[in-house]
PDB file with one MODEL, atoms N, CA, C and O in Angstrom:
MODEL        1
ATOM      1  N   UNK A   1      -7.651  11.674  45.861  1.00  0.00           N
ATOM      2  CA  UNK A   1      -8.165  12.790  45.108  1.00  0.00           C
ATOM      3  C   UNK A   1      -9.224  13.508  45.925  1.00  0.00           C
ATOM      4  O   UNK A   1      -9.928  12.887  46.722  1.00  0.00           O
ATOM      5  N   UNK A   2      -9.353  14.998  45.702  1.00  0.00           N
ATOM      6  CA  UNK A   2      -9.968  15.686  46.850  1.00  0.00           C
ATOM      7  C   UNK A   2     -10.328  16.484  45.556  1.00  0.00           C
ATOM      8  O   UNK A   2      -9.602  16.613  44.570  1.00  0.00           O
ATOM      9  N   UNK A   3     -11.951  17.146  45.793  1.00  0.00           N
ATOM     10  CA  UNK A   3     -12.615  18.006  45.044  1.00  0.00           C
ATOM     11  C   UNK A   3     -13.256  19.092  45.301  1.00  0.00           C
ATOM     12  O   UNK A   3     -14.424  18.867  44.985  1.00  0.00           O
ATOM     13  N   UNK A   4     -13.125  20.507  45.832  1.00  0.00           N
ATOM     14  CA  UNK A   4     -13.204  21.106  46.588  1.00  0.00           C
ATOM     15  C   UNK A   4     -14.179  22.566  45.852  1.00  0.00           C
ATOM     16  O   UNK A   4     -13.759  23.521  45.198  1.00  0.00           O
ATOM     17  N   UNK A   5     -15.464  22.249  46.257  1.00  0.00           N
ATOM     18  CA  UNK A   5     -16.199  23.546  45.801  1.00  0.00           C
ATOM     19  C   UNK A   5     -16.020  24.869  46.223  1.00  0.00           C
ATOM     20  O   UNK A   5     -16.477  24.913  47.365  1.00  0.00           O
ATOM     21  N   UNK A   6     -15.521  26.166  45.844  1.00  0.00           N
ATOM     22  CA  UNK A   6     -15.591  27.136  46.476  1.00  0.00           C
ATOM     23  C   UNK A   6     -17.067  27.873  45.982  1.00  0.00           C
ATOM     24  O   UNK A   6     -17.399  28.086  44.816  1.00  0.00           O
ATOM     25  N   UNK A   7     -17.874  28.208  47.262  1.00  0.00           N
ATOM     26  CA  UNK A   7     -19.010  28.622  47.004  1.00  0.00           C
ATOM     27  C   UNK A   7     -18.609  30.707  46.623  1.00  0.00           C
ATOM     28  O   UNK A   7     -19.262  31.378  45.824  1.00  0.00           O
ATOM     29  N   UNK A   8     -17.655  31.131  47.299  1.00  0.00           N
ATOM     30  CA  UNK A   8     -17.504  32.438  46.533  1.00  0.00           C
ATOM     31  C   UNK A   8     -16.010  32.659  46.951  1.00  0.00           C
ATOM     32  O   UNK A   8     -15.377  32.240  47.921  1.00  0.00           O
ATOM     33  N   UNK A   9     -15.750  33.248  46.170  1.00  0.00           N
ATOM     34  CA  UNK A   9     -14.492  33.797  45.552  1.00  0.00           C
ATOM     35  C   UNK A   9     -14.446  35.309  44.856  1.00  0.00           C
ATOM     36  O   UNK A   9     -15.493  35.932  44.680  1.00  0.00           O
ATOM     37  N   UNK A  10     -13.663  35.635  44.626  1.00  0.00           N
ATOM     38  CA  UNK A  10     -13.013  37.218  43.822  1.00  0.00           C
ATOM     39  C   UNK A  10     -12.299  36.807  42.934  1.00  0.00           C
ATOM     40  O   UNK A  10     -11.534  35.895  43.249  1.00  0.00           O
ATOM     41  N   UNK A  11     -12.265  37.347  41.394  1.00  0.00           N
ATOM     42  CA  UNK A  11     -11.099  37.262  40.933  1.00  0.00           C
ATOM     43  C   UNK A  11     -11.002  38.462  40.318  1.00  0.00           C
ATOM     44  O   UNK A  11     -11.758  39.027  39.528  1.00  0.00           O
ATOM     45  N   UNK A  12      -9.540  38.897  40.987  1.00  0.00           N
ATOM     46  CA  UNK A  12      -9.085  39.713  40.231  1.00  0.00           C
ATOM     47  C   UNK A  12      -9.551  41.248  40.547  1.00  0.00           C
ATOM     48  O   UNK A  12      -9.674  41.194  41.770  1.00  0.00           O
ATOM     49  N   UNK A  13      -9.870  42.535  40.180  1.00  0.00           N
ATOM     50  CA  UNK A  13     -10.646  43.757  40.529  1.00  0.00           C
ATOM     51  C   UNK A  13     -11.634  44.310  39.981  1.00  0.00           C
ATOM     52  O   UNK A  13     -12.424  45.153  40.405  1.00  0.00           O
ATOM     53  N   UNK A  14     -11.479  43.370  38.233  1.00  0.00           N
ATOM     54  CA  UNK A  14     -12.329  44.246  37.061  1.00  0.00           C
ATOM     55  C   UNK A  14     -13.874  43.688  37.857  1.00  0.00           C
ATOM     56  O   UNK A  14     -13.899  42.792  38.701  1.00  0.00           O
ATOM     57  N   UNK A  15     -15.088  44.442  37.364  1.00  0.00           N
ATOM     58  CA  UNK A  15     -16.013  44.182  37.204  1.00  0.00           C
ATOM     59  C   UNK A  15     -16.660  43.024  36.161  1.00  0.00           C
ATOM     60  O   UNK A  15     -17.264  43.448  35.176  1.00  0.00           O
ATOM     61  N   UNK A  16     -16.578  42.015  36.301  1.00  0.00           N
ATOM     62  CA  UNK A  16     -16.191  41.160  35.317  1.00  0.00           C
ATOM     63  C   UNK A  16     -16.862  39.782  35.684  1.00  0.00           C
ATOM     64  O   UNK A  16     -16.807  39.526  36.887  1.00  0.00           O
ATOM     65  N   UNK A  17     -17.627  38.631  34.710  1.00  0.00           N
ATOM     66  CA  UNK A  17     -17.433  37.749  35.956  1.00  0.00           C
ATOM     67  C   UNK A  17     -16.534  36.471  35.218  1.00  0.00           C
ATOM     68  O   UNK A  17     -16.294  36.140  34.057  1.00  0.00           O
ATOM     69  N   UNK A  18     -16.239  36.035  36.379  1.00  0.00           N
ATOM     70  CA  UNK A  18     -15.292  35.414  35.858  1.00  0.00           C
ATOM     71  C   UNK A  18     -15.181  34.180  36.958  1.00  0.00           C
ATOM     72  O   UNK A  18     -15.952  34.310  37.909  1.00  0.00           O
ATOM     73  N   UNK A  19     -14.441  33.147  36.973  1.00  0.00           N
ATOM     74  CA  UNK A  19     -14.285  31.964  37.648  1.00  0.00           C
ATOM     75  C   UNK A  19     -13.148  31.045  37.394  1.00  0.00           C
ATOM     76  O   UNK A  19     -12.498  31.124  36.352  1.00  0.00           O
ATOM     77  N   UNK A  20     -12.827  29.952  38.559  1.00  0.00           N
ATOM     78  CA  UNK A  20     -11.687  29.953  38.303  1.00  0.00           C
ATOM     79  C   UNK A  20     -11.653  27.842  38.347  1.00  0.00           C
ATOM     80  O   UNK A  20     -12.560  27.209  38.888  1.00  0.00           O
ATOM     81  N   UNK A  21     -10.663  27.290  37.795  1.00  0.00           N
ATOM     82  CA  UNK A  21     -10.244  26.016  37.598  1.00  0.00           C
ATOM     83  C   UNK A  21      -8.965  25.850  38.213  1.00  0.00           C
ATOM     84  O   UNK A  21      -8.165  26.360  37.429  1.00  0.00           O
ATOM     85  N   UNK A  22      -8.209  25.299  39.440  1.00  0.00           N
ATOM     86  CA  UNK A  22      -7.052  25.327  40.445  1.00  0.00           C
ATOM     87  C   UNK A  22      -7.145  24.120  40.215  1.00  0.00           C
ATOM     88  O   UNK A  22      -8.207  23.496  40.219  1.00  0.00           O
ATOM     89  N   UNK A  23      -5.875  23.588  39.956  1.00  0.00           N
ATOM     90  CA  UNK A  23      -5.799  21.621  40.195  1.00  0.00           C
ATOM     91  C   UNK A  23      -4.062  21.729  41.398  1.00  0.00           C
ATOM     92  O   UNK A  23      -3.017  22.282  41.056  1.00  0.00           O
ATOM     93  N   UNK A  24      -4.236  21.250  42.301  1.00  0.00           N
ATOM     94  CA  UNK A  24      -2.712  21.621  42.978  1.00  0.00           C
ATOM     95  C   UNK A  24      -2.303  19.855  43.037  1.00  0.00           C
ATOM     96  O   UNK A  24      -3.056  19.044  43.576  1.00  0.00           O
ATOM     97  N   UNK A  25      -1.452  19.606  42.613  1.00  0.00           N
ATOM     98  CA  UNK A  25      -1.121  18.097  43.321  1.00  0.00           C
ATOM     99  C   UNK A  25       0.366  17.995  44.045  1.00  0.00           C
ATOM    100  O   UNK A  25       1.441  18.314  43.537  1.00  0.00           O
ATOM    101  N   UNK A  26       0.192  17.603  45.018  1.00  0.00           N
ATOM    102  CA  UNK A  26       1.122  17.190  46.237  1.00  0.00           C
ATOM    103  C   UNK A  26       1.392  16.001  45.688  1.00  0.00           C
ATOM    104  O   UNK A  26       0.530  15.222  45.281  1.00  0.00           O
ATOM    105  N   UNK A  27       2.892  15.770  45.650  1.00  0.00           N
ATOM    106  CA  UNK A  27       3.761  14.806  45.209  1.00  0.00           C
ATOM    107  C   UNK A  27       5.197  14.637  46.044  1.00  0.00           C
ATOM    108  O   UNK A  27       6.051  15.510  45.885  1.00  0.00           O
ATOM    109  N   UNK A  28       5.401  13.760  46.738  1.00  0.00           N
ATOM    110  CA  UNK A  28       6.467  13.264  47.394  1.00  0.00           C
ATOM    111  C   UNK A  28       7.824  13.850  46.754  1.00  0.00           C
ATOM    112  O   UNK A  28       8.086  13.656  45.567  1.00  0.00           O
ATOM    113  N   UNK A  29       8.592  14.510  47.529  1.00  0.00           N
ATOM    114  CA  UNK A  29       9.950  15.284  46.965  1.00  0.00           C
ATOM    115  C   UNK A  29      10.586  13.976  45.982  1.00  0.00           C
ATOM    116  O   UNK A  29      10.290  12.795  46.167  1.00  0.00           O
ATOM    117  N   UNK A  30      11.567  14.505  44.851  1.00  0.00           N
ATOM    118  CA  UNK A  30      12.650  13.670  44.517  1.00  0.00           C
ATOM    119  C   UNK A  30      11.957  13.677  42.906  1.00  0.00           C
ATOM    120  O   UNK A  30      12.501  12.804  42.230  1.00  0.00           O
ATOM    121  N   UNK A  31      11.114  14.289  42.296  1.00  0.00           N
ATOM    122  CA  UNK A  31      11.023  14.305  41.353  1.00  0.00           C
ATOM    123  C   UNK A  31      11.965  15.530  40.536  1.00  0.00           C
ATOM    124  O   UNK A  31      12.360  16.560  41.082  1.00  0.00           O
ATOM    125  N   UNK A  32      12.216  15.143  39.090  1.00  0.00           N
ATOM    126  CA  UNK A  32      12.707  16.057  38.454  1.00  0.00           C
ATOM    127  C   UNK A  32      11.802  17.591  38.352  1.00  0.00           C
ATOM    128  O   UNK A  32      10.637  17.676  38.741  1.00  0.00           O
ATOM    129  N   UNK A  33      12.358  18.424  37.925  1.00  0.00           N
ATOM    130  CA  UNK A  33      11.501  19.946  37.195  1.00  0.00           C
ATOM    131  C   UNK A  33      10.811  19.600  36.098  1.00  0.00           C
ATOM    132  O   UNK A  33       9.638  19.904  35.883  1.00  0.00           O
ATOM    133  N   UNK A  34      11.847  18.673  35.066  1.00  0.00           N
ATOM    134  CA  UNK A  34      10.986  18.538  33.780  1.00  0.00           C
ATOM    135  C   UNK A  34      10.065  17.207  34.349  1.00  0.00           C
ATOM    136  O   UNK A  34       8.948  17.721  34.301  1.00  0.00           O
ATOM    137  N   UNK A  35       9.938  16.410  34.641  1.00  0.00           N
ATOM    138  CA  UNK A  35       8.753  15.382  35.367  1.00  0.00           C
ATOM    139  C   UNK A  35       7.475  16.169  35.836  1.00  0.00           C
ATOM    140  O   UNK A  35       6.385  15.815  35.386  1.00  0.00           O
ATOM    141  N   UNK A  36       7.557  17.235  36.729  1.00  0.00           N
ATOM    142  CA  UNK A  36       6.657  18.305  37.363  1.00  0.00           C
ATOM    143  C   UNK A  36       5.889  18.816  36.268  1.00  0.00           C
ATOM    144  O   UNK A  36       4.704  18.779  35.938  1.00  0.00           O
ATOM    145  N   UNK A  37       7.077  19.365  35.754  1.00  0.00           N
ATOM    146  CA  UNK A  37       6.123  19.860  34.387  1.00  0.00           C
ATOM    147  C   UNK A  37       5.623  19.184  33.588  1.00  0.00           C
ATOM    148  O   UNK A  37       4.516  19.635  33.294  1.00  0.00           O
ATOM    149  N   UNK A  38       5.953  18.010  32.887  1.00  0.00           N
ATOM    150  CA  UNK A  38       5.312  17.368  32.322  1.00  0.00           C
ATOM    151  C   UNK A  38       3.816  17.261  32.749  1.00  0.00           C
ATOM    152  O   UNK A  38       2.841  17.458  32.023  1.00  0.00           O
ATOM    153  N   UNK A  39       3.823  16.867  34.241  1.00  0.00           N
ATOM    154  CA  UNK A  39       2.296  16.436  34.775  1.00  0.00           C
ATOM    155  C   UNK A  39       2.081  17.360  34.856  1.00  0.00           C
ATOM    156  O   UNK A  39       0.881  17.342  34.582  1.00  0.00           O
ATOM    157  N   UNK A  40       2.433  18.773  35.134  1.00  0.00           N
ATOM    158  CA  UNK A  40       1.449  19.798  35.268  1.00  0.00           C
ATOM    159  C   UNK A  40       0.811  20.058  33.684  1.00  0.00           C
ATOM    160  O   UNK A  40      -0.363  20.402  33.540  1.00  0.00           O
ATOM    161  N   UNK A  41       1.690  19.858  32.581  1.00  0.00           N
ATOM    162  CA  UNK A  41       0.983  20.266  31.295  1.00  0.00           C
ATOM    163  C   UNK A  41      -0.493  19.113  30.988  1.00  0.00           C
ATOM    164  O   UNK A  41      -1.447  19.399  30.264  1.00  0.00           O
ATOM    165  N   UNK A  42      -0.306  17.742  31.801  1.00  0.00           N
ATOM    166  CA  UNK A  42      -1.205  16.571  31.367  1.00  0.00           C
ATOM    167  C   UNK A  42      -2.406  16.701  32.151  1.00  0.00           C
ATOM    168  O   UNK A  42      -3.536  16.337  31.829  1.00  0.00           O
ATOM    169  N   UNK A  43      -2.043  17.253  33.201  1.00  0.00           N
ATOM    170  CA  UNK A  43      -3.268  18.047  34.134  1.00  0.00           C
ATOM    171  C   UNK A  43      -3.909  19.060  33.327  1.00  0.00           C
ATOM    172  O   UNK A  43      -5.104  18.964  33.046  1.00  0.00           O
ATOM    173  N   UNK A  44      -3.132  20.108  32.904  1.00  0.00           N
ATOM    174  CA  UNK A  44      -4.158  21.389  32.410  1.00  0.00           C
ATOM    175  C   UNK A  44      -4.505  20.930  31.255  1.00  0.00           C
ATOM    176  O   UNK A  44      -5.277  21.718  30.710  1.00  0.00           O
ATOM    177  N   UNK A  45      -4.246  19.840  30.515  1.00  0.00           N
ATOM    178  CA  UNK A  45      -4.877  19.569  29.274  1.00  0.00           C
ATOM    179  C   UNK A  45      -6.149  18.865  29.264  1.00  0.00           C
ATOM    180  O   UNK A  45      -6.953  19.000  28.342  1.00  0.00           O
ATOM    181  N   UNK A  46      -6.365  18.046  30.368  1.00  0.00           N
ATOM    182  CA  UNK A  46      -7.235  17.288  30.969  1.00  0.00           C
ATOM    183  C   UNK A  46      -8.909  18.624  31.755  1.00  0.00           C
ATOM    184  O   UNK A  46     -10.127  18.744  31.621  1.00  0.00           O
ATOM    185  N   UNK A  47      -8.020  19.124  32.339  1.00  0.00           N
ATOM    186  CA  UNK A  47      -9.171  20.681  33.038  1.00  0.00           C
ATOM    187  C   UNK A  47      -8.840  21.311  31.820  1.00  0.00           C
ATOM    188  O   UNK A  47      -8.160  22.147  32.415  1.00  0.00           O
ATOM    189  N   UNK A  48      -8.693  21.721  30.382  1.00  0.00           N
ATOM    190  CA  UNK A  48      -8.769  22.112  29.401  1.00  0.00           C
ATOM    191  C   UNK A  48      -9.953  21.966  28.581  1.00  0.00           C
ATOM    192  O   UNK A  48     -10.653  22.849  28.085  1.00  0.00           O
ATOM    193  N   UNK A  49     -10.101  20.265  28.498  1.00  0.00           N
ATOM    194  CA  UNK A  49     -11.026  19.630  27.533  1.00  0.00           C
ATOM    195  C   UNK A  49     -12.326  19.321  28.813  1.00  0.00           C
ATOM    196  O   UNK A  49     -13.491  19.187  28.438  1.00  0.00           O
ATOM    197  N   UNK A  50     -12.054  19.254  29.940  1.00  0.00           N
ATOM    198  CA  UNK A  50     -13.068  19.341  30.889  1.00  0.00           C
ATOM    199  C   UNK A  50     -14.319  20.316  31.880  1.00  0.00           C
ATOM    200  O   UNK A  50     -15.453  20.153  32.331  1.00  0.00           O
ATOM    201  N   UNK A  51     -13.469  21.159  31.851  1.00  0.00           N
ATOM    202  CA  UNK A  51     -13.740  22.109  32.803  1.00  0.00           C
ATOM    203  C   UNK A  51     -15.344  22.980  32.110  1.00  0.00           C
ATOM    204  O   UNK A  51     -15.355  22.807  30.891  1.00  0.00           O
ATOM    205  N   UNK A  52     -16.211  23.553  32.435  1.00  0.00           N
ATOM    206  CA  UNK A  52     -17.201  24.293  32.150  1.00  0.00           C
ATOM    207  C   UNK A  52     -16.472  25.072  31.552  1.00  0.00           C
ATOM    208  O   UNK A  52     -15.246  25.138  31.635  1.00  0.00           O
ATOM    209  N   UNK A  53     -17.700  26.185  30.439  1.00  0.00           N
ATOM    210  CA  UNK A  53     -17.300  27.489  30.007  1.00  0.00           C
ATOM    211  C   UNK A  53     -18.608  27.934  30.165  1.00  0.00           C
ATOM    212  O   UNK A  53     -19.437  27.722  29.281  1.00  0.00           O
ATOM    213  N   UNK A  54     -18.897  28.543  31.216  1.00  0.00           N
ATOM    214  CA  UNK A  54     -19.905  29.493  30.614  1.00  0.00           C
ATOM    215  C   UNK A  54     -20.262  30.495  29.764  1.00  0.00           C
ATOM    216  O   UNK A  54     -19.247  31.180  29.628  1.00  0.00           O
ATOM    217  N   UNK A  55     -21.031  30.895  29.204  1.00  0.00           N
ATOM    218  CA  UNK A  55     -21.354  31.950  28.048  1.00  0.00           C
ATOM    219  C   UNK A  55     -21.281  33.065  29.092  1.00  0.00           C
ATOM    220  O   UNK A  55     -22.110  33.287  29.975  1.00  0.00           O
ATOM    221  N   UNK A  56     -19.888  33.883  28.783  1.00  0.00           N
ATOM    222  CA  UNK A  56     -20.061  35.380  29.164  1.00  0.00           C
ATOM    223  C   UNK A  56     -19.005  35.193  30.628  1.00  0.00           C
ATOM    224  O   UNK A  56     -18.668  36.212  31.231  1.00  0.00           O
ATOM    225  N   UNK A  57     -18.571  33.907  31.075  1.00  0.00           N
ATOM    226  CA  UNK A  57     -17.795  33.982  32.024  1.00  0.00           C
ATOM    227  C   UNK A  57     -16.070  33.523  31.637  1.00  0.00           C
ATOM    228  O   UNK A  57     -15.818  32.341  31.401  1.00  0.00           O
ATOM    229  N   UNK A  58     -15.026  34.525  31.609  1.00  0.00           N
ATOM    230  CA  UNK A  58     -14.058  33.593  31.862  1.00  0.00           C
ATOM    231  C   UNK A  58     -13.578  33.105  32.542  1.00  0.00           C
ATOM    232  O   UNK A  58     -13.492  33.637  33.649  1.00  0.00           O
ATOM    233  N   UNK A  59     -13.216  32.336  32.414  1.00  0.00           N
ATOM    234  CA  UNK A  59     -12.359  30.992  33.531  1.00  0.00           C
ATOM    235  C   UNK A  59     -11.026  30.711  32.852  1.00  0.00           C
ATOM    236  O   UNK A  59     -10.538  30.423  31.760  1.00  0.00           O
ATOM    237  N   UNK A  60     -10.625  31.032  34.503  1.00  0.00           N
ATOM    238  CA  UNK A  60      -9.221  30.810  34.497  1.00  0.00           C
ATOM    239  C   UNK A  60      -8.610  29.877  35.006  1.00  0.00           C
ATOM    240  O   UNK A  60      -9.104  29.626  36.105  1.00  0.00           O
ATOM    241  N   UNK A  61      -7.498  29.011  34.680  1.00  0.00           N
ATOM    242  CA  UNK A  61      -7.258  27.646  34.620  1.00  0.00           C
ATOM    243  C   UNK A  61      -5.840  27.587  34.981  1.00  0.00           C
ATOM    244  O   UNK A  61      -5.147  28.355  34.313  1.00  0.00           O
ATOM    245  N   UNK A  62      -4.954  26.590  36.222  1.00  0.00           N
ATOM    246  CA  UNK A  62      -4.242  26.484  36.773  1.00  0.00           C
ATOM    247  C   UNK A  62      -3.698  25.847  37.365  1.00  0.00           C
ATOM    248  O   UNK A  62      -4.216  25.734  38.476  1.00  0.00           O
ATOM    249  N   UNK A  63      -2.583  25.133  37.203  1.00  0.00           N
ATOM    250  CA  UNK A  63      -1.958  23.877  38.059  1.00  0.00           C
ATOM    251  C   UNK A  63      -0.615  24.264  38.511  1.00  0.00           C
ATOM    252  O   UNK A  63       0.370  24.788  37.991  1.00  0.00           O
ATOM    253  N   UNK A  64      -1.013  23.705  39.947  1.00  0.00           N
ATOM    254  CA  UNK A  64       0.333  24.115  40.806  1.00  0.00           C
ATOM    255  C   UNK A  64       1.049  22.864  41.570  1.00  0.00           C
ATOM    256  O   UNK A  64       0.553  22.555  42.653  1.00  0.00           O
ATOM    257  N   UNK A  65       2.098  22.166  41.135  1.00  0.00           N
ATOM    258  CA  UNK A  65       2.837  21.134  41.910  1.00  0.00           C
ATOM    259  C   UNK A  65       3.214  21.630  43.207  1.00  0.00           C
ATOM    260  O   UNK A  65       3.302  22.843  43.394  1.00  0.00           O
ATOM    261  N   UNK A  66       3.455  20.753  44.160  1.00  0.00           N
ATOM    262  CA  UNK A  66       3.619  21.088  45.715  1.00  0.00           C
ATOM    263  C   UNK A  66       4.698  19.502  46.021  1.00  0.00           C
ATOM    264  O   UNK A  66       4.339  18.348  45.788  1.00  0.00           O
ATOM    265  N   UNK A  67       5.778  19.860  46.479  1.00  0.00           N
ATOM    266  CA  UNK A  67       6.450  18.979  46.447  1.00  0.00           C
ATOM    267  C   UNK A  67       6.463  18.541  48.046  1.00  0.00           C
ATOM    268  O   UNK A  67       6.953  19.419  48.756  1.00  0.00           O
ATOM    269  N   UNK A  68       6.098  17.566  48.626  1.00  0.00           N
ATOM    270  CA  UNK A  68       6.375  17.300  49.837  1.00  0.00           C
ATOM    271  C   UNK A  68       6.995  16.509  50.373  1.00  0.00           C
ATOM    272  O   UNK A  68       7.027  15.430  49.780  1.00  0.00           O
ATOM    273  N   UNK A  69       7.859  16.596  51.830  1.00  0.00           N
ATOM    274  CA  UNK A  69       8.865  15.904  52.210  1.00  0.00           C
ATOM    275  C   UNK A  69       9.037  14.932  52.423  1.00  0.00           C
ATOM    276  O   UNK A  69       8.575  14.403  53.433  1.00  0.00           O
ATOM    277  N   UNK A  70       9.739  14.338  51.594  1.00  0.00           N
ATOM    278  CA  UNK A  70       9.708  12.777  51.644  1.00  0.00           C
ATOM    279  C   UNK A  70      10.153  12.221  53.142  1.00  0.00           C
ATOM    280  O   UNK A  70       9.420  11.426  53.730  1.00  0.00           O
ATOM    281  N   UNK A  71      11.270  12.639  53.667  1.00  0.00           N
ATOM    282  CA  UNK A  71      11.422  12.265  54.865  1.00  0.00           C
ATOM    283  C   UNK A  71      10.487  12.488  56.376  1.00  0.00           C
ATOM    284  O   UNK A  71      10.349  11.871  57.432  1.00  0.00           O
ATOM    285  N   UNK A  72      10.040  13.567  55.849  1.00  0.00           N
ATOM    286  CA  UNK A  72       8.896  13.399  56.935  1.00  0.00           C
ATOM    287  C   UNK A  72       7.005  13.012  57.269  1.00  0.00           C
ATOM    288  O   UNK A  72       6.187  13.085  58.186  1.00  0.00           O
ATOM    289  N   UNK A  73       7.115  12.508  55.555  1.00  0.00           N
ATOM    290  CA  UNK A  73       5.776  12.514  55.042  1.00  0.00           C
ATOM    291  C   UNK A  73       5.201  10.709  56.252  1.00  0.00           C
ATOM    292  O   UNK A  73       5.876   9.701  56.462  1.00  0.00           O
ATOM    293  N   UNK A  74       4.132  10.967  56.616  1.00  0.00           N
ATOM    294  CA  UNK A  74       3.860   9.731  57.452  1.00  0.00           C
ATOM    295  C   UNK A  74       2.457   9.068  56.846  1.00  0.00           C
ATOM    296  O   UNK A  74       1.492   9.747  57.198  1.00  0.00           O
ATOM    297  N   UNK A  75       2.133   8.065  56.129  1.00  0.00           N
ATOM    298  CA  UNK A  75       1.178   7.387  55.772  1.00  0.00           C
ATOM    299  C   UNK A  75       0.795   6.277  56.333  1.00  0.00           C
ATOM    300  O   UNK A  75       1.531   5.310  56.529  1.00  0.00           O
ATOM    301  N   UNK A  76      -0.435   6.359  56.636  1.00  0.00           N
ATOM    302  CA  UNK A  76      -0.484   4.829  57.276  1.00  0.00           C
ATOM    303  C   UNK A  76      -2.322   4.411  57.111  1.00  0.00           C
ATOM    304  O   UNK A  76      -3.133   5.333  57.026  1.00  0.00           O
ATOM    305  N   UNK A  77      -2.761   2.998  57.086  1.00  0.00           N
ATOM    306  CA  UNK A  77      -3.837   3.089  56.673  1.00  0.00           C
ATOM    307  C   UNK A  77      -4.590   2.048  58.413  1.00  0.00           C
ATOM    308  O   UNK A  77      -4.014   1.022  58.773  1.00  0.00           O
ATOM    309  N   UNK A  78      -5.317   2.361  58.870  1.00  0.00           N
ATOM    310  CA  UNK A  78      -5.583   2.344  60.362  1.00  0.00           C
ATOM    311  C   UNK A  78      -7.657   1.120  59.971  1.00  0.00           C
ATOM    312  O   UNK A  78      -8.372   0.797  60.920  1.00  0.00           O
TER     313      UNK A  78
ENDMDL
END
């Protein structure tokens, strides 16, 4: 698990402020679509009930699966 602060960002064009919640998880190819989705809905429900709200900011909230190649994926612990 990796947690990654962005100190500035843009969202979007309005004058507005606003901020954002990204969860991406990399998962070894060979899973189903409906599996993907499933975890992506158990993720955003999780950064749902978690995530800050500030008064006067919206935040926008987002999970993106990344499927990676199983055949070439190399792990090793050194």
């Amino acid at each position: 698990s990796r947690i990654t602060a962005v100190p500035q960002f843009e969202v979007g064009t309005a004058p507005a402020h606003r901020a954002f919640v990204h969860a991406q998880l990399r998962l070894l190819s060979g899973r189903t679509p409906e599996a993907k989705k499933d975890l992506s809905e158990r993720v955003a429900q999780v950064l749902r009930r978690l995530s800050p709200r500030p008064a006067g900011v919206m935040v926008q909230l987002s999970v993106e699966i990344v499927d990676m190649d199983r055949p070439s994926y190399v792990k090793e612990r050194l």
